[in-house]
C-alpha positions in Angstrom: -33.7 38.8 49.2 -36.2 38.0 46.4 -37.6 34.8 48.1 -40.8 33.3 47.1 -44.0 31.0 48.6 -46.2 29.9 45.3 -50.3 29.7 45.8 -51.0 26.1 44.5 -54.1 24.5 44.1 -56.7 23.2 41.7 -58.4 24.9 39.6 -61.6 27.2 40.7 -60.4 26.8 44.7 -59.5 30.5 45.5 -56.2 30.7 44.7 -56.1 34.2 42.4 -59.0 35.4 45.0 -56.1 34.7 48.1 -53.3 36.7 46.1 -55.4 39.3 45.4 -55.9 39.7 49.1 -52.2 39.6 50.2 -50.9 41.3 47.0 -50.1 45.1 47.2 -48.4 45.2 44.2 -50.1 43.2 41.8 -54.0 42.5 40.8 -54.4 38.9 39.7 -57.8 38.1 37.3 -60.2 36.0 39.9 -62.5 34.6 37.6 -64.9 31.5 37.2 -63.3 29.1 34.7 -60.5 26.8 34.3 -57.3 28.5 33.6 -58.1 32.4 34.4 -54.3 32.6 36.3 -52.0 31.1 33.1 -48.8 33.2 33.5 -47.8 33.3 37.1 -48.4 36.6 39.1 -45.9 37.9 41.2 -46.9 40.4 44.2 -44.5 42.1 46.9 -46.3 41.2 49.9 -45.5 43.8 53.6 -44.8 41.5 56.6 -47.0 42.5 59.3 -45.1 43.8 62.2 -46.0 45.6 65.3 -42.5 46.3 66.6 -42.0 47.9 63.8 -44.6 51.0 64.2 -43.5 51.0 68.4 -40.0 51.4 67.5 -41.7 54.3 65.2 -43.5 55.5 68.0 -39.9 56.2 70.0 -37.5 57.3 66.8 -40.4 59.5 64.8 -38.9 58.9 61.7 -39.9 60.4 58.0 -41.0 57.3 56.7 -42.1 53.5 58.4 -40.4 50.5 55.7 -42.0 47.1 56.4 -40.5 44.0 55.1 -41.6 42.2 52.4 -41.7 38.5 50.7 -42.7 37.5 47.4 -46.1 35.5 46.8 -46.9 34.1 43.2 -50.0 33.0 41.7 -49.3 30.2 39.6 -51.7 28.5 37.3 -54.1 25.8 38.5 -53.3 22.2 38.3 -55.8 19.3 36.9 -55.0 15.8 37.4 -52.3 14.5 34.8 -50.2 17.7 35.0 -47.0 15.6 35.4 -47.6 13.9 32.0 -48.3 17.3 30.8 -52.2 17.5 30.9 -53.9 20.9 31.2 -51.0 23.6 32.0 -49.0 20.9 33.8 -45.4 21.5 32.4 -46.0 25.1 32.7 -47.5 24.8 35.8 -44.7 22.6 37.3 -42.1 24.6 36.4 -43.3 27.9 38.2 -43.5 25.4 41.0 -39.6 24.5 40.6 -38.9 28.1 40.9 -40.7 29.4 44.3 -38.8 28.4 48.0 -42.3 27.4 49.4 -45.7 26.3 48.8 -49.2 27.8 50.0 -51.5 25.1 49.1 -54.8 26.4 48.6 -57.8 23.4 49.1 -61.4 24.1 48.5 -63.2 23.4 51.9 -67.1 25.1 50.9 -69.8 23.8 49.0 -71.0 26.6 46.1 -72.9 24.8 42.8 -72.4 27.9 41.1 -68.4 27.5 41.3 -66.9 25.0 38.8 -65.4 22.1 39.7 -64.1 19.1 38.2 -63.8 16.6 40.4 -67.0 16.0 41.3 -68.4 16.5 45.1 -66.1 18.3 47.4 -63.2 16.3 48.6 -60.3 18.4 50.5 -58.2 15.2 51.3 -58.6 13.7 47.6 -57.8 17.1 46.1 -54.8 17.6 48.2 -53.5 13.6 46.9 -54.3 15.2 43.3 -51.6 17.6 43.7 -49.1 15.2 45.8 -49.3 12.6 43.0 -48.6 15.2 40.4 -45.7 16.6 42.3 -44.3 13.1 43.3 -44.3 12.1 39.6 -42.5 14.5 38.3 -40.1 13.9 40.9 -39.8 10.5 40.4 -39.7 11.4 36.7 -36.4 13.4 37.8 -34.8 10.8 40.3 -35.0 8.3 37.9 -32.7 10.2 35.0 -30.3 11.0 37.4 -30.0 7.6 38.7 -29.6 6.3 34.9 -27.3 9.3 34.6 -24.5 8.5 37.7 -25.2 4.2 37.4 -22.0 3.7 35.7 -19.9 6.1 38.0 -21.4 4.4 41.0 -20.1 1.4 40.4 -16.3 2.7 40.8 -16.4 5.8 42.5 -17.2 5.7 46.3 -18.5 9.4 46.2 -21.1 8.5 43.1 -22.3 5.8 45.3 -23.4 7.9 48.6 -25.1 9.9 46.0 -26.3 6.9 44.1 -27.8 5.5 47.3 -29.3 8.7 48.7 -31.0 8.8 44.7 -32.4 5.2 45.7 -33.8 6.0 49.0 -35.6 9.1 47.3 -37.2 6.6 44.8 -38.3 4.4 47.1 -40.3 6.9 49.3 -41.9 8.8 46.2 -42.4 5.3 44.9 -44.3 4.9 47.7 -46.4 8.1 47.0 -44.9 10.3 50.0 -43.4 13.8 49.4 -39.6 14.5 49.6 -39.6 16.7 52.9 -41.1 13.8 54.6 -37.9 11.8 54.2 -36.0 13.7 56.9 -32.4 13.8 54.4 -29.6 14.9 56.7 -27.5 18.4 55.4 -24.9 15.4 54.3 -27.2 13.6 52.0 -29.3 16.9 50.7 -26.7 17.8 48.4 -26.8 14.5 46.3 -31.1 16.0 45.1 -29.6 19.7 45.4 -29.2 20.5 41.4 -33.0 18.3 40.7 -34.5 21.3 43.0 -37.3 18.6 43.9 -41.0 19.6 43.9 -41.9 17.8 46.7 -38.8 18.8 49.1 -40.2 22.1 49.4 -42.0 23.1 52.7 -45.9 23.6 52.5 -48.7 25.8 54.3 -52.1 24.8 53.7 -54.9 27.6 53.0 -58.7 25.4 54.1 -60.7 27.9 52.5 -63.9 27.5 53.9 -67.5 29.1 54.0 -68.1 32.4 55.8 -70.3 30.3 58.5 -66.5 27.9 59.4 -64.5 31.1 59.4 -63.8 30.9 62.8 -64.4 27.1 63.7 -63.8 25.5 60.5 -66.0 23.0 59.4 -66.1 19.3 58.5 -64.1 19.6 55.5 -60.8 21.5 56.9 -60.8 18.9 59.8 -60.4 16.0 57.4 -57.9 18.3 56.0 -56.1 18.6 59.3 -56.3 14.9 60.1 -55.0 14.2 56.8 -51.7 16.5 57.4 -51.1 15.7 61.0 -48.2 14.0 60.1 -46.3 16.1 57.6 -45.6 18.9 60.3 -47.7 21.5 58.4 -50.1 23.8 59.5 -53.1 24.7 58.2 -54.7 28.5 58.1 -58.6 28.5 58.1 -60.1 31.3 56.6 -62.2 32.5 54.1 -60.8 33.8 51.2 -63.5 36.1 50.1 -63.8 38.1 53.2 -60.0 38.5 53.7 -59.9 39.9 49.7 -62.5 42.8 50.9 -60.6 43.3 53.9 -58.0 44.3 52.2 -59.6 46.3 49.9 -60.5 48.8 52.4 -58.0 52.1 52.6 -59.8 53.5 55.9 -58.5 52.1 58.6 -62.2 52.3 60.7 -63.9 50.5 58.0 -61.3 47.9 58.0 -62.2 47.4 61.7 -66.1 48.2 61.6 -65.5 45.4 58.8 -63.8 42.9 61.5 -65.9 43.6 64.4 -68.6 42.9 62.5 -67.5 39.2 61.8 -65.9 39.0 65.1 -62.4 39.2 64.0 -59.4 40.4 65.9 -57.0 40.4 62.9 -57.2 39.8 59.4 -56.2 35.5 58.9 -53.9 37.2 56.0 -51.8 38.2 58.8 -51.5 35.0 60.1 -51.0 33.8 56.6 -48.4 36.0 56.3 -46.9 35.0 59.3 -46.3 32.1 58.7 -45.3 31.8 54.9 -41.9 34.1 56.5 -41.5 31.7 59.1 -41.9 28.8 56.7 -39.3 30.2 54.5 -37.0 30.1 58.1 -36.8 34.2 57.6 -36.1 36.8 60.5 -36.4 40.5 60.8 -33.9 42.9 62.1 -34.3 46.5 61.8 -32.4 49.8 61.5 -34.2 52.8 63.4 -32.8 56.4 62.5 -34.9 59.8 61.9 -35.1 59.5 58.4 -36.7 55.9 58.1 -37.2 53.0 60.6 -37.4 49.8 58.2 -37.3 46.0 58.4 -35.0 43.8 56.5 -35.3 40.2 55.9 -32.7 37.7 56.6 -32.2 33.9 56.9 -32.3 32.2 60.4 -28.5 32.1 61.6 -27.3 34.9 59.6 -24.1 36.2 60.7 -24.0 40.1 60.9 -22.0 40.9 57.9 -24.4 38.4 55.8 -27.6 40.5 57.7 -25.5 43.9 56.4 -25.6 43.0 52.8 -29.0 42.9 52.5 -28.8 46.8 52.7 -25.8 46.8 50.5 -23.2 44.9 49.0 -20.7 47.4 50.2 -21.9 46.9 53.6 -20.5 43.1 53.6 -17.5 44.0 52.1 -16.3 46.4 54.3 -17.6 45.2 57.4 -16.0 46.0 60.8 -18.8 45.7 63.3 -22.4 46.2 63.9 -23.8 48.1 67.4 -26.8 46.4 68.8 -29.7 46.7 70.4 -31.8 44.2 71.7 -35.6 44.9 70.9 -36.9 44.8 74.2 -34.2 47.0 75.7 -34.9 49.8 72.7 -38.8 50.0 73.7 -38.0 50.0 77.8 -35.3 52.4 77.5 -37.2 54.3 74.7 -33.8 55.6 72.5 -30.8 54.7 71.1 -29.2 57.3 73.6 -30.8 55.7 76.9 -29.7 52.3 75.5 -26.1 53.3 75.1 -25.9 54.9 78.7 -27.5 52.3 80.3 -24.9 49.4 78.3 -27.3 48.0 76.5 -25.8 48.8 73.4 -23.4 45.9 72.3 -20.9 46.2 69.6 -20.5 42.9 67.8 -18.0 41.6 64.9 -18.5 39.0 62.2 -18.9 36.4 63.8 -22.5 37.6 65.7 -25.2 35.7 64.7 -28.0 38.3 64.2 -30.8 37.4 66.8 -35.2 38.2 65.2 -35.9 41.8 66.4 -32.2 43.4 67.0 -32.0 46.6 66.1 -28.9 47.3 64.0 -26.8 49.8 62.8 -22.9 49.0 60.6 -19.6 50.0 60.4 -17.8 49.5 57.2 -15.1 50.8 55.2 -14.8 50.2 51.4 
């Protein structure tokens, strides 16, 4: 499952500095001027997990697999992007491609970083981007309403779409953002082919001056107030410090490193965190002497669905999946125990797989 969250922002805000921090597969250039990130970087990105290393603790297995999403670094947007200005088509289009957003918003004062729009304004830079995106979208709604006008008119299921299309222009018209318009599953698939910009679920990043790493500051509360209604959260942290954290292989360094600032865990965690839950993911896992490894899924998954993402075959042949419940593998302590005491359930296709079940399939192909 190749999904992505895209690092957004304007330019010179810490975006590339932020990827380079979660990235373990990829190095993007942090740099001071405008357009440093112009192709889009793409890093795999572990899932912290703790259950992962107990269930490690119990099985002793060759090798520990964490999970992993995708995270891109796209280029930096400057006002006018939706009319082409700066990188803006480019820009836009890696946009159109990711599942999610990470929206990263300068919340520090530093005169000897860049920056365009004058004195530092969280709330107007996050409008910047909203226009941009609602633009373009508008730009999009608006060709496909001149597209299906005529069929409207005589077909009764070109009007429900017609009508959805209206409602959607009316609202961006209004400069709001598509999730905001609370489409039900009926009505989604009358935008589904114009894979709108702002219908994609956001995380904001307040990156913020080593002094508000823990408290925040003035700036990421304005921030805050200004999202309170779009049912987003909003990770404080400071970009810098995270990128050193993770730059550190010894694990006693790494925690010298976070005692020092007073930190229990690295914010990238809870970044982390919550980019897979934002992208409505689960993890199951599979627990055997040669590897115990977590595998990604979609909330509601059904267990033949959860067995493909091991392999195709997997789906295809499906007869049933034993499980364990998380819980009842780390009291019981083994997949033998579990199984003697009845805690080991054998399910069929229609089992929806449940976050932390440990799994293992029967097929036949």
């Amino acid at each position: 499952m190749a999904l992505q969250a895209g690092i957004v922002g304007l330019p010179n805000v810490g975006k590339s500095t932020l990827f380079n921090a979660v990235s373990n597969s990829a190095k993007a250039q942090a740099s001071n001027y405008r357009f440093c990130t112009i192709d889009p970087n793409v890093g795999l990105v572990d899932v912290p997990d703790a259950r992962l290393q107990k269930l490690a603790e119990l099985v002793h297995p060759d090798r520990i697999v964490p999970t992993q999403i995708e995270i891109v670094d796209i280029a930096g947007l400057v006002r006018g992007a939706s009319k082409g200005e700066g990188l803006g088509n480019k820009f836009l289009g890696n946009i159109r491609e990711v599942d999610a957003i990470i929206h990263v918003i300068r919340c520090f004062e530093d005169e000897n970083i860049l920056r365009d729009e004058g004195a530092i304004n969280p709330v107007g830079d996050k409008e910047i981007i909203d226009i941009e995106l609602q633009l373009k979208d508008l730009e999009s709604v608006d060709k496909k309403l001149s597209r299906i006008e005529k069929q409207a008119r005589i077909d009764p299921k070109f009007k429900v779409e017609y009508d959805v299309l209206v409602r959607c222009k009316e609202h961006l018209e209004k400069g709001k953002s598509i999730r905001e318009l609370d489409l039900t599953k009926e009505e989604r698939p009358a935008i589904a082919d114009l894979f709108l910009l702002t219908e994609k679920p956001v995380l904001y990043v307040a990156n913020v001056d080593e002094a508000s790493m823990h408290t925040g500051n003035r700036f990421s509360a304005a921030l805050q107030e200004a999202v309170k209604g779009e049912n987003a959260q909003v990770i404080i942290m400071n970009n810098s410090i995270e990128a050193q954290i993770s730059e550190m292989e010894d694990p006693a360094d790494k925690q010298m490193f976070m005692e020092e600032y007073k930190m229990t865990e690295p914010a990238l965690d809870r970044l982390i965190h919550s980019a897979y839950k934002l992208l409505n993911l689960q993890t199951y896992f599979t627990a055997g002497v040669q590897e115990v490894r977590a595998w990604t899924i979609h909330e509601g998954w059904k267990a033949p669905q959860a067995a493909s993402v091991i392999h195709t075959d997997f789906e295809k042949g499906f007869i049933k999946a034993e499980v364990i419940a998380y819980n009842d593998f780390i009291t019981l302590g083994s997949e033998a125990a579990c199984r003697d005491a009845g805690k080991l359930r054998i399910e069929g296709k229609e089992y929806i797989v449940k976050d932390g079940d440990v799994m293992h399939f029967r097929f036949n192909v």
